[in-house]
DRENPA-3360 file (N, C-alpha, C; in nm, 2 decimals, always signed):
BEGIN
1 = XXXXXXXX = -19.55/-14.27/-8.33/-19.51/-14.38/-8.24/-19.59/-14.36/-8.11 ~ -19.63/-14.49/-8.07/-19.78/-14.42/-7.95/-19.65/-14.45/-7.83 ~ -19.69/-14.43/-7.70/-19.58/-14.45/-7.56/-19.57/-14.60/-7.58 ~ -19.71/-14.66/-7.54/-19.67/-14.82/-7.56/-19.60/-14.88/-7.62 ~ -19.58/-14.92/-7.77/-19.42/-14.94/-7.87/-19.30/-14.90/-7.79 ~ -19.31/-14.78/-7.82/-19.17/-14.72/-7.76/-19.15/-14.76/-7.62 ~ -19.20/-14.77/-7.51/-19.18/-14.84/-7.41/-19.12/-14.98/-7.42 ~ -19.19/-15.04/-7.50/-19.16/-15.17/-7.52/-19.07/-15.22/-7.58;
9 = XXXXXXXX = -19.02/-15.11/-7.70/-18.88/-15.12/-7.72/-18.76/-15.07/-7.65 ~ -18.78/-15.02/-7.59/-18.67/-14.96/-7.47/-18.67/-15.09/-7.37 ~ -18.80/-15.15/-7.33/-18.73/-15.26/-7.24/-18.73/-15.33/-7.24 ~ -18.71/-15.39/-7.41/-18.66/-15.48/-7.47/-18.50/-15.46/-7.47 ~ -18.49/-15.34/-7.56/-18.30/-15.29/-7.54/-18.24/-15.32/-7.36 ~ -18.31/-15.27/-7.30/-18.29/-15.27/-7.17/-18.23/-15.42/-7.09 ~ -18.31/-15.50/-7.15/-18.28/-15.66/-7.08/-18.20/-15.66/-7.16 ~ -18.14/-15.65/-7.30/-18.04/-15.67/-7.33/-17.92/-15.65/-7.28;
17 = XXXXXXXX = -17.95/-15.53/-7.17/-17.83/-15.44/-7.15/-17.78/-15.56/-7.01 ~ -17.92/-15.60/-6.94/-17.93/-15.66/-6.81/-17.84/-15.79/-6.85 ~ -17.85/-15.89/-6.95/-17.82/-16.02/-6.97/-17.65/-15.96/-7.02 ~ -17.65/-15.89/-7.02/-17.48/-15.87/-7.05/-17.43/-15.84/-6.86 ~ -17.50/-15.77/-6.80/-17.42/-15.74/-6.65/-17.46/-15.89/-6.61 ~ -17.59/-15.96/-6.63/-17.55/-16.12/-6.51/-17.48/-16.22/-6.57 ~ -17.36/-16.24/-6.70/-17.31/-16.24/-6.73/-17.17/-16.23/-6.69 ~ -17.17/-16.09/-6.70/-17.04/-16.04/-6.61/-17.00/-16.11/-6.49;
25 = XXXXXXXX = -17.10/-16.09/-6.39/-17.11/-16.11/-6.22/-17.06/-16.25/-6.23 ~ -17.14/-16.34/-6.30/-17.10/-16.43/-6.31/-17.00/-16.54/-6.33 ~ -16.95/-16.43/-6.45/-16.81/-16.47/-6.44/-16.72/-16.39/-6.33 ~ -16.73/-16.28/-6.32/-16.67/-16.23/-6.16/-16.68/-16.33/-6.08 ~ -16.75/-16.40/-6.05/-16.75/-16.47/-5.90/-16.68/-16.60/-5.94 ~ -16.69/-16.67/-6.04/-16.63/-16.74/-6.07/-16.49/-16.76/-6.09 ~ -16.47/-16.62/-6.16/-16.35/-16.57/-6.17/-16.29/-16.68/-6.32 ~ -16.38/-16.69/-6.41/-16.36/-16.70/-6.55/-16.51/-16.70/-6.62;
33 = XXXXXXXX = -16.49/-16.65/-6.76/-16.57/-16.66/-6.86/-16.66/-16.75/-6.89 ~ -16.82/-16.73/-6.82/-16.88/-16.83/-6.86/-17.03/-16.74/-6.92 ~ -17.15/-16.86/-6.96/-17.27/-16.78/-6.98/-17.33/-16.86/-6.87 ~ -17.42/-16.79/-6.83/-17.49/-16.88/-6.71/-17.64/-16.92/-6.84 ~ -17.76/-17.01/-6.74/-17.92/-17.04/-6.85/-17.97/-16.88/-6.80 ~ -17.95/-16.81/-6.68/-18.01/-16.70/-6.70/-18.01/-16.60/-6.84 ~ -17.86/-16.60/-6.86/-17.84/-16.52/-6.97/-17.91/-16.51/-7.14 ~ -17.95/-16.65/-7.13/-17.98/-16.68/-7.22/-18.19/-16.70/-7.20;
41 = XXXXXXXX = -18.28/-16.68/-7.10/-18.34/-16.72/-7.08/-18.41/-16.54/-7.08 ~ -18.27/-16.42/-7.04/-18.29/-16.31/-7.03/-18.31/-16.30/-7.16 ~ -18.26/-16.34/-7.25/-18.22/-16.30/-7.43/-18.34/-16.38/-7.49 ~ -18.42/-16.48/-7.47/-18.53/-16.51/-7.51/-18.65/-16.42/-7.49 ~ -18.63/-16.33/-7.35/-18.71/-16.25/-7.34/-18.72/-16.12/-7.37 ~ -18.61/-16.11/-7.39/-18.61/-15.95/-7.50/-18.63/-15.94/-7.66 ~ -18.52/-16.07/-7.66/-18.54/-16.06/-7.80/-18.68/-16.12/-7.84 ~ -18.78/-16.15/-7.73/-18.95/-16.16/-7.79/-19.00/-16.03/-7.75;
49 = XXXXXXXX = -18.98/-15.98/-7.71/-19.02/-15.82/-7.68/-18.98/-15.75/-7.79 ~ -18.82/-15.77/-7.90/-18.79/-15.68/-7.98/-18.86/-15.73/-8.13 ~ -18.85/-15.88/-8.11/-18.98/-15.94/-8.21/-19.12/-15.88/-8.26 ~ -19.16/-15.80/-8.09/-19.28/-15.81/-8.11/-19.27/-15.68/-8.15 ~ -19.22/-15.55/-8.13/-19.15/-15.44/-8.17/-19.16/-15.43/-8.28 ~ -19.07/-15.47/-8.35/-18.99/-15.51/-8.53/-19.12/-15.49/-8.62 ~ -19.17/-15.59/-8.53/-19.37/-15.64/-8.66/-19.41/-15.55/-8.62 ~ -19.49/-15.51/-8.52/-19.49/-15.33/-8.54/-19.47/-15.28/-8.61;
57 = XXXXXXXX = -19.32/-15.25/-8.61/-19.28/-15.10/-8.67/-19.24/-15.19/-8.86 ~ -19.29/-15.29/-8.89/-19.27/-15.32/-9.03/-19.16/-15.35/-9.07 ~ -19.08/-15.36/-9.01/-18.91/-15.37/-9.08/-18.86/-15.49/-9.05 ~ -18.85/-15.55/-9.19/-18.83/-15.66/-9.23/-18.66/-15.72/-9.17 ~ -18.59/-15.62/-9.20/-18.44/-15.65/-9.14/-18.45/-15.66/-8.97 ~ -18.48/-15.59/-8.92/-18.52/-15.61/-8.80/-18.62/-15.77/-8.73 ~ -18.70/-15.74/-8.79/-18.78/-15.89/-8.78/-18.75/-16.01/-8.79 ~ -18.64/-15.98/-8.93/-18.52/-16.15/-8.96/-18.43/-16.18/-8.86;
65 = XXXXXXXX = -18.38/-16.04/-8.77/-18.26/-16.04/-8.72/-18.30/-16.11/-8.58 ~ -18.40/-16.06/-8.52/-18.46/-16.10/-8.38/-18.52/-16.22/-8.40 ~ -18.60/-16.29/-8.53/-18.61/-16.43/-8.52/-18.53/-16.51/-8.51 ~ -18.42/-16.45/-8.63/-18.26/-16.58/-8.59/-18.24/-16.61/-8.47 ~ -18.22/-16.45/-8.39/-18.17/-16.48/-8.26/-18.23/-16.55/-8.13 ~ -18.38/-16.52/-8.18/-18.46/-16.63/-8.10/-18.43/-16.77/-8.16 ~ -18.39/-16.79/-8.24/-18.37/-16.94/-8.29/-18.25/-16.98/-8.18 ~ -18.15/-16.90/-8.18/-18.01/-16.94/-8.14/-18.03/-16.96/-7.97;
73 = XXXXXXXX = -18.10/-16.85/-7.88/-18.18/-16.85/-7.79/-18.19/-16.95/-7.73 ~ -18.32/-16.99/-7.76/-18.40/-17.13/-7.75/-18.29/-17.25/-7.79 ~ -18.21/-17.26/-7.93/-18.13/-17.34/-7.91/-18.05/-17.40/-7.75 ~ -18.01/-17.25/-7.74/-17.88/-17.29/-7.63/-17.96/-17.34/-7.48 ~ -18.10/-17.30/-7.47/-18.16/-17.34/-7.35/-18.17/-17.47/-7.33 ~ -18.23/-17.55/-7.48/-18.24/-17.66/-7.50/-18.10/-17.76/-7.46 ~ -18.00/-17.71/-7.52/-17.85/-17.75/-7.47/-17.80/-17.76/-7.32 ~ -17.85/-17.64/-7.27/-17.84/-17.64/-7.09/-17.93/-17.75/-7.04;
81 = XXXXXXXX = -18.02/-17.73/-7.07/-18.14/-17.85/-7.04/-18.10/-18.01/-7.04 ~ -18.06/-18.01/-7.12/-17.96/-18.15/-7.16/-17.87/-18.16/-7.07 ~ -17.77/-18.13/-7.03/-17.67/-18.10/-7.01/-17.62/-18.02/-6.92 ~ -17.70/-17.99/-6.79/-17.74/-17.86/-6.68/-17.57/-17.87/-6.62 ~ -17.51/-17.99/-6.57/-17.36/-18.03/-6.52/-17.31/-17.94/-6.58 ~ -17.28/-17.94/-6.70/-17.16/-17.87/-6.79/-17.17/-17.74/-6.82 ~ -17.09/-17.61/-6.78/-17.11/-17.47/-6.79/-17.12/-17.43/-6.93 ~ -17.15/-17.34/-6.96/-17.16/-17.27/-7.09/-17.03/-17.19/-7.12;
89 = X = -16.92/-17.25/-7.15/-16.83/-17.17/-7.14/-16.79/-17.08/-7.31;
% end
């Protein structure tokens, strides 16, 4: 495994970790349960970092799982975009 991969998969995991805390805050300040477009704009970009990861490392389960989720991703941006008024709750 060379540094580069491995780096890249760690900060891939890493923004995962990030799009869950602005998330949080967010609903903190609000003071209810919402997703903000960051969250999801964070998750298009990891989960293309963990995309690019996956094909690397050959693993097919891996690869299926991070394109779905870039599907769902991009979905919901598309929905904000439409629809910027209405929170993601």
């Amino acid at each position: 495994m060379t540094p580069f991969w491995l780096a890249l998969g760690f900060l891939g995991q890493s923004l995962y970790g990030v799009r869950i805390i602005v998330q949080w805050i967010s609903s903190e300040r609000l003071k209810c349960s919402i997703v903000p477009a960051s969250f999801w704009y964070i998750s298009v970009l990891a989960g293309a970092i963990l995309l690019s990861y996956a094909i690397w490392r050959r693993d097919p389960v891996f690869i299926f799982n991070e394109a779905f989720c870039l599907f769902i991703y991009i979905r919901n941006i598309i929905m904000h975009r439409k629809n910027p008024e209405k929170p993601t709750v």
